[in-house]
N, C-alpha and C positions, 0 to 999 in steps of 0.2 A: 787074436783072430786067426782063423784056419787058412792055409792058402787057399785052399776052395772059396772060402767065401771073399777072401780079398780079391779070387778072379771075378766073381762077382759082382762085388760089390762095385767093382772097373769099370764095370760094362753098364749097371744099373743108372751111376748119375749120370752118364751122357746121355743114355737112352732117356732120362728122365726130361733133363733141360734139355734134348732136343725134341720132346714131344712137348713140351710147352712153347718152344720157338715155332714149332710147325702150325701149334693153336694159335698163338698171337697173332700169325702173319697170316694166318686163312680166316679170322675175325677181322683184320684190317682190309684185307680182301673186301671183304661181305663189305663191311662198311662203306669203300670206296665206291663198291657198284651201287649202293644203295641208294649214296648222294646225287650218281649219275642219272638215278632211275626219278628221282625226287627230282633233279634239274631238267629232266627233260618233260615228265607229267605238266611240269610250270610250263614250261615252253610251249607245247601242246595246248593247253588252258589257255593262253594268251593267243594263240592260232586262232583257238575255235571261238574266243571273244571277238576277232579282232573279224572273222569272216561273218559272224552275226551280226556285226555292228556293220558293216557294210552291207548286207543284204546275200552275202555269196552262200550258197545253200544248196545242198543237195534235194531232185524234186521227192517229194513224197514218197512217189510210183517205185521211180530206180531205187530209193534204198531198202525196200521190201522187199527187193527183186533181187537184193544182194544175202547169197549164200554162203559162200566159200568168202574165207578171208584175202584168197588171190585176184577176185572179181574185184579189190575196192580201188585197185591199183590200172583199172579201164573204165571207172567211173569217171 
């Protein structure tokens, strides 16, 4: 093997297992938020059960009336 390609070849396998380290841990990434997002949807779901089953509800009127997603935060 050529020195050229032995500097190469140097520089190739770190660049390589470090661009699968960088995949793995931005896929664990994803995954973690994912759980989060899954755990909180439940959380939410059990909110919006738990105010229907008590009768707590927004009237009719005001939620037609709501446009902007910064209005639902002075309902």
């Amino acid at each position: 093997m050529s020195p050229e390609m032995q500097n190469i070849v140097s520089f190739l396998i770190p660049a390589y297992v470090g661009f699968w380290l960088i995949t793995f841990l931005y896929v664990l990434s994803i995954r973690s938020r994912q759980r989060n997002l899954e755990k909180d949807v439940e959380a939410l779901k059990k909110m919006a059960e738990k105010k229907q089953s008590v009768g707590v509800d927004m009237p009719a009127g005001k939620a037609a009336q709501i446009t902007k997603p910064s209005e639902v935060s002075q309902v």
